[in-house]
C-alpha positions in Angstrom: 0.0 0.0 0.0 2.8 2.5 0.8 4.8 1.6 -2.3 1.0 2.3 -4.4 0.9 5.9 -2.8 4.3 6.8 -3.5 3.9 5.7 -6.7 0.6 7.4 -7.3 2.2 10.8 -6.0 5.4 10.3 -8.2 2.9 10.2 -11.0 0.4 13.2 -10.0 3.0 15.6 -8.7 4.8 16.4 -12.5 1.2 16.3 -13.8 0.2 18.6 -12.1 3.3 20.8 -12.1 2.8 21.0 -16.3 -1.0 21.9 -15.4 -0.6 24.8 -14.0 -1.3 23.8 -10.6 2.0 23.6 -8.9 3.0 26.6 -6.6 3.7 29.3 -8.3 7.3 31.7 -7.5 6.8 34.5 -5.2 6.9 38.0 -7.3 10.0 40.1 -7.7 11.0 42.1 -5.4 12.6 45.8 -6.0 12.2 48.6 -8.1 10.8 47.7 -11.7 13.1 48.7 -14.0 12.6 52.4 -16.0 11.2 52.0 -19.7 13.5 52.9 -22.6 13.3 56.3 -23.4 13.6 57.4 -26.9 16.9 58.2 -28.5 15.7 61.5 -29.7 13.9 64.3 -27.7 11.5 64.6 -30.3 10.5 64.0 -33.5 12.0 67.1 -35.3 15.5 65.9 -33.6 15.3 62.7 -35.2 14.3 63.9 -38.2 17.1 66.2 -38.6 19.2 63.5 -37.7 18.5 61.0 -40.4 18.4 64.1 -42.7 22.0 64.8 -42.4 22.7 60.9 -42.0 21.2 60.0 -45.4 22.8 62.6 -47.0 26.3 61.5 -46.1 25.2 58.2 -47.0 24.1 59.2 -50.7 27.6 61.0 -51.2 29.6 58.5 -50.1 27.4 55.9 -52.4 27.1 58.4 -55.1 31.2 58.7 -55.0 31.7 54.8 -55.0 29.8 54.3 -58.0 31.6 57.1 -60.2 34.4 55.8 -58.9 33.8 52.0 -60.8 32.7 50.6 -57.5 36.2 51.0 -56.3 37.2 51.0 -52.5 33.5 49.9 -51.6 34.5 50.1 -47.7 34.3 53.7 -47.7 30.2 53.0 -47.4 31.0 51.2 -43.7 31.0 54.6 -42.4 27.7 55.7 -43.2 26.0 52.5 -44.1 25.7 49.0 -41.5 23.6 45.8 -41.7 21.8 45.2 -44.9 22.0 48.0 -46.7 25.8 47.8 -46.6 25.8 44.2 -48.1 22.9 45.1 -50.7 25.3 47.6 -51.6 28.8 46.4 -51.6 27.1 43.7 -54.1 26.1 46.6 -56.5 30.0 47.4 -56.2 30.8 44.6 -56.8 28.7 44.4 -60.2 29.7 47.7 -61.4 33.2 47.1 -60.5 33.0 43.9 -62.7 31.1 45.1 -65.2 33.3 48.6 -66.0 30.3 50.6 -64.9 30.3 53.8 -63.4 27.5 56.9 -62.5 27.4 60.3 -63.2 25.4 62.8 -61.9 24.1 62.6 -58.0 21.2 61.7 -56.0 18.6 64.1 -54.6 16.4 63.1 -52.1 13.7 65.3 -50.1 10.0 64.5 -48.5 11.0 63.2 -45.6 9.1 62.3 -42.8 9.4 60.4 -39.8 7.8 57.1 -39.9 9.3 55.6 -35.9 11.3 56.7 -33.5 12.8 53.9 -32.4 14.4 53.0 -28.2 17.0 51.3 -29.3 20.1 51.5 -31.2 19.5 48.9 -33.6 16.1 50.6 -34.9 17.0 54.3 -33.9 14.2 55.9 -37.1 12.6 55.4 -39.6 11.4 57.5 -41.7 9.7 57.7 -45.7 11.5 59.9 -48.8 11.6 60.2 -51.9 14.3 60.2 -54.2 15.6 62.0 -56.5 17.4 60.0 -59.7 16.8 62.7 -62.5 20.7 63.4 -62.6 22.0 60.0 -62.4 23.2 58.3 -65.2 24.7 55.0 -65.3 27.6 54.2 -68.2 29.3 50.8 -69.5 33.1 51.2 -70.3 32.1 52.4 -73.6 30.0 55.2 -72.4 27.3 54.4 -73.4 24.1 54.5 -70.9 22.7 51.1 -69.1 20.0 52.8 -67.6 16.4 51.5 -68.5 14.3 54.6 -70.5 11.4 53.0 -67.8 13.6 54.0 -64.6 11.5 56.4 -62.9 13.2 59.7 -61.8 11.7 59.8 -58.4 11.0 56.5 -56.1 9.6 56.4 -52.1 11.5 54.8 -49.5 11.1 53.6 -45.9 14.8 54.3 -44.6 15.5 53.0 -41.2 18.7 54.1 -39.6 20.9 52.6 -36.5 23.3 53.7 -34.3 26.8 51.7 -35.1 28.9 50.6 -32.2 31.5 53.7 -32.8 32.2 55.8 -30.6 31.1 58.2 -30.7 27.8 56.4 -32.0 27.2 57.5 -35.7 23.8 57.2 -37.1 23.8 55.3 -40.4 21.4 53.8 -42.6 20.9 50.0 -42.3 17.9 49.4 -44.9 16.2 51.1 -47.9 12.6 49.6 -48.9 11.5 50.8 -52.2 8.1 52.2 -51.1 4.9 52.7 -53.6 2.7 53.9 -51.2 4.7 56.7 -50.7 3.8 59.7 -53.5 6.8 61.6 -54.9 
């Protein structure tokens, strides 16, 4: 009989532990710890901020590609995560295919889509730009572009803070977005 029970309670006891029924721990103790606060003060701040960030970004870009593509790393200072990779492929390309850009990018519209509480996803924010002056060239000179390339194209750009420091804000992905009127 004593063997049965303690049997019976080696079965029932992990039962009911996985049914919610065991004792459950005693809450924490202490102060709760503070929410994250924004990384910007305010929404023109970070505004401002990816302003000037995606405007390094495009002239470093813009330089890369009427430069052949050559010394690509240049981009790690204003460019991290995804974006950097997308583009150091398109380097790559036009590097190995004798291509080069002239003309620049514009960009303008922007407007704040996030502010994020971490560094990783510090904004976001929508723009449109601007690709009236670029042209693309083959070694011959002649133009690759597509006649159908629109001049003007929405984005969502979000931006993160790299591990530099002092942190710099660069741009870690470009979304082409249609919803987003030029």
């Amino acid at each position: 009989m004593r063997r049965t029970a303690v049997a019976l309670a080696l079965l029932i006891v992990p039962v009911l532990a996985f049914s919610g029924c065991a004792p459950t721990p005693p809450p924490a103790t202490g102060d709760p710890k503070p929410s994250s606060t924004p990384l910007f003060a305010n929404e023109e701040e970070a505004l401002k901020a990816a302003t000037e960030a995606y405007a390094a970004y495009v002239e470093v870009s813009d330089q890369i590609l009427m430069d052949g593509g050559k010394d690509p790393g240049r981009l790690t200072s204003v460019a991290t995560g995804d974006q950097l990779k997308e583009n150091l492929k398109g380097y790559t390309r036009a590097r190995d295919e004798g291509l080069h850009s002239t003309g620049g990018t514009n960009f303008d519209r922007l407007r704040v889509q996030q502010i994020g509480t971490v560094r990783e996803s510090a904004v976001v924010v929508y723009l449109c730009e601007d690709l009236s002056l670029v042209d693309v060239l083959d070694a011959s000179g002649s133009s690759v572009v597509a006649p159908s390339r629109p001049d003007k194209a929405g984005y969502e750009v979000s931006f993160s803070f790299g591990s530099t420091v002092p942190p710099v804000l660069k741009v870690a992905s470009k979304t082409p977005w249609s919803e987003y009127t030029c």
